[in-house]
C-alpha atoms as one frame of an Amber mdcrd trajectory, in Angstrom:
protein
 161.256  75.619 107.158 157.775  76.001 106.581 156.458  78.827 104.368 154.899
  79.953 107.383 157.784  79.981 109.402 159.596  82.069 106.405 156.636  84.359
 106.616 157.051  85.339 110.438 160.873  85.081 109.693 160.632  87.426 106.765
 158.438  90.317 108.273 160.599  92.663 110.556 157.599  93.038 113.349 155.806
  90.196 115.540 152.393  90.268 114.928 149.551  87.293 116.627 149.013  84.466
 115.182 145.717  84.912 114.513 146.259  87.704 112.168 149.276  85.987 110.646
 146.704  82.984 109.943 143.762  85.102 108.376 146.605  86.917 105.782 147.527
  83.595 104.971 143.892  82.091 104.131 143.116  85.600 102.526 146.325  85.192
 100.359 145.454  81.115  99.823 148.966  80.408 100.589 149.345  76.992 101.579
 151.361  77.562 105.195 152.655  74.109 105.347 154.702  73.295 102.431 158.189
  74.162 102.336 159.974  76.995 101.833 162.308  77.571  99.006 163.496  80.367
  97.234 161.054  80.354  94.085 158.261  81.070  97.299 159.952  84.293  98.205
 158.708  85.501  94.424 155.488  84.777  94.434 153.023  87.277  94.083 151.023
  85.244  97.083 154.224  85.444  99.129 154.760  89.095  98.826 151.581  90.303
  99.062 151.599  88.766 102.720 154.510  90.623 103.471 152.579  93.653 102.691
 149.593  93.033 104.146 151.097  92.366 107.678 153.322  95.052 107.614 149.765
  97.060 106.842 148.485  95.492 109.721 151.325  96.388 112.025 150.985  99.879
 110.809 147.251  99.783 111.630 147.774  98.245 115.102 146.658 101.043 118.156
 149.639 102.712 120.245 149.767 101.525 123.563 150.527 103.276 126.596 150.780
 101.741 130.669 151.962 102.025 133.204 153.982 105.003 132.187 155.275 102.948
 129.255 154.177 103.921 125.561 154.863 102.045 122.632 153.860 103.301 118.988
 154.836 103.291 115.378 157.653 105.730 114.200 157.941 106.337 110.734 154.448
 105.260 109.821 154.890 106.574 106.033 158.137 105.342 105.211 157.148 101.906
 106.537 153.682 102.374 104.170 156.097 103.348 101.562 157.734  99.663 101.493
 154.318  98.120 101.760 153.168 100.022  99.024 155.868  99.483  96.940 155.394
  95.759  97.660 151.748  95.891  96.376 152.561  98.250  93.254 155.378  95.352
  92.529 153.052  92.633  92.072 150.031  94.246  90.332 147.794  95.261  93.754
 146.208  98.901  94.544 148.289 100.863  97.415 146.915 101.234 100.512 146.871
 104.316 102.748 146.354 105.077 106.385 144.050 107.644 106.432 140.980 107.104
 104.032 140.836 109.476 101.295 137.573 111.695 101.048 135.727 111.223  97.794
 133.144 113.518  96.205 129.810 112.580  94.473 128.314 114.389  92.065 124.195
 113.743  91.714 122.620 115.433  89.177 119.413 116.420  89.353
């Protein structure tokens, strides 16, 4: 198995390859070599983890056809991702952006 393959096997949601590909370049995993278990602890490894479960998480909801399909539990599932990133070193992420203040003095 591929670390890619381990990757897509690892991460409990199906997201497109394209994405999968850019987190993997942005991460500078190599996506070819082989999986083993020392890949599973790398920082690289798990930060990829969190990054596409971040993605699902951003991903619209969807609704046709009278069919609608969205994200339950959106903190919870942040909650893992964050804990990933706060694991191996990384700032947390959050959904909403948080407003900041400026102060200019004059």
């Amino acid at each position: 198995m591929t670390v890619r393959e381990a990757l897509i096997s690892k991460c409990p949601i199906q997201l497109g390859s394209d994405l999968i590909e850019t987190i993997i370049i942005d991460r500078e995993i190599n996506a070819d070599d082989i999986y083993t278990s020392e890949t599973s602890k790398t920082n690289a490894f798990k930060g990829a983890i969190a990054d596409m479960v971040i993605a699902y998480l951003l991903a619209p909801n969807v609704s046709e056809g009278g069919v609608s399909i969205s994200v339950t539990k959106k903190e919870e599932i942040l909650n893992y991702a964050n804990s990933i990133y706060t694991e191996i070193g990384e700032n947390t992420k959050a959904l909403k952006p948080q407003p900041t203040a400026q102060f200019i003095q004059r």
